[in-house]
N, C-alpha and C positions, 0 to 999 in steps of 0.2 A: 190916333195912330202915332204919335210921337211917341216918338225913343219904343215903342213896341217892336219886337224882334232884332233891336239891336243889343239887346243885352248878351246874348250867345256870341255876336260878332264875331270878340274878339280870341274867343274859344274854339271857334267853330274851324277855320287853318288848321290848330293845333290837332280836335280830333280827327279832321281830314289827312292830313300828314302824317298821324298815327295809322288809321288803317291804309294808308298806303303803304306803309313803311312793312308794318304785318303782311300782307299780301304777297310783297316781294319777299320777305324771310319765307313764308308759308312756301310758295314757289322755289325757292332753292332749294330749300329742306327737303320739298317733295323730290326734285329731282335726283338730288343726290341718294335717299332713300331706295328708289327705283333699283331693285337689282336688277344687274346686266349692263346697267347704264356707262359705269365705270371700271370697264371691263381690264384686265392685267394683258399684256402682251403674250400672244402665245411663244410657249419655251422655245427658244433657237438653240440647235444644237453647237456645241461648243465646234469650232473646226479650228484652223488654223489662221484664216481671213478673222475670225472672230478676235481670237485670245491673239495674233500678231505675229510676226517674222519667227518661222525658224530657226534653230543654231545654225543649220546649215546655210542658210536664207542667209543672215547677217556675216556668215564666215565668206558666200561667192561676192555679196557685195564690197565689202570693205577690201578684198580681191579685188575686183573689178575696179574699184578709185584709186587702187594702189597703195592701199595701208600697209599691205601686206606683199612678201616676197614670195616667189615661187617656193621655196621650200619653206618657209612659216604655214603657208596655204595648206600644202601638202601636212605637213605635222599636224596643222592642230583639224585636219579632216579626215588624218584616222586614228586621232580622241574621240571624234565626234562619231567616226564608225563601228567603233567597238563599245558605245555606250548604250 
C-alpha cells in the first residue's frame, strides 16, 4: 500500500472545489431562471406624493417662510390660476 491512492491526492481538492463551485452556479442559475421569482413592482399610480410639490404647494410655502410679500403671493397665484 505505499504511495497507493495517494496519487489523486493532490487532484482530488481541485475536483472537489470544482463541483462545488458548479452546484452553487447551477443553483443561482436555477433560481434566477424560475419565473415569478423576480417579480417587477406593481405600477403605482403617478399622484402628486409621487412625482412631488405642487406649484401651488411651493408658491404657499415659500409664502409661509417669507420669501415672498403679500402681493408677489397674490400675483403669482393668479398665474397659477389661470393656467
Amino acid at each position: 500500500m505505499w504511495g497507493y491512492g495517494y496519487n489523486m491526492m493532490g487532484w482530488g481538492w481541485l475536483i472537489g472545489a470544482a463541483i462545488v463551485l458548479l452546484l452553487i452556479v447551477a443553483v443561482v442559475v436555477a433560481l434566477l431562471l424560475i419565473p415569478g421569482r423576480m417579480r417587477q413592482p406593481a405600477a403605482v399610480p403617478l399622484s402628486a406624493a409621487a412625482t412631488g410639490p405642487t406649484p401651488r404647494q411651493i408658491l404657499d410655502e415659500r409664502y409661509a417662510r417669507g420669501d415672498l410679500t403679500t402681493e408677489e403671493y397674490l400675483e403669482r397665484g393668479k398665474h397659477l390660476g389661470s393656467a
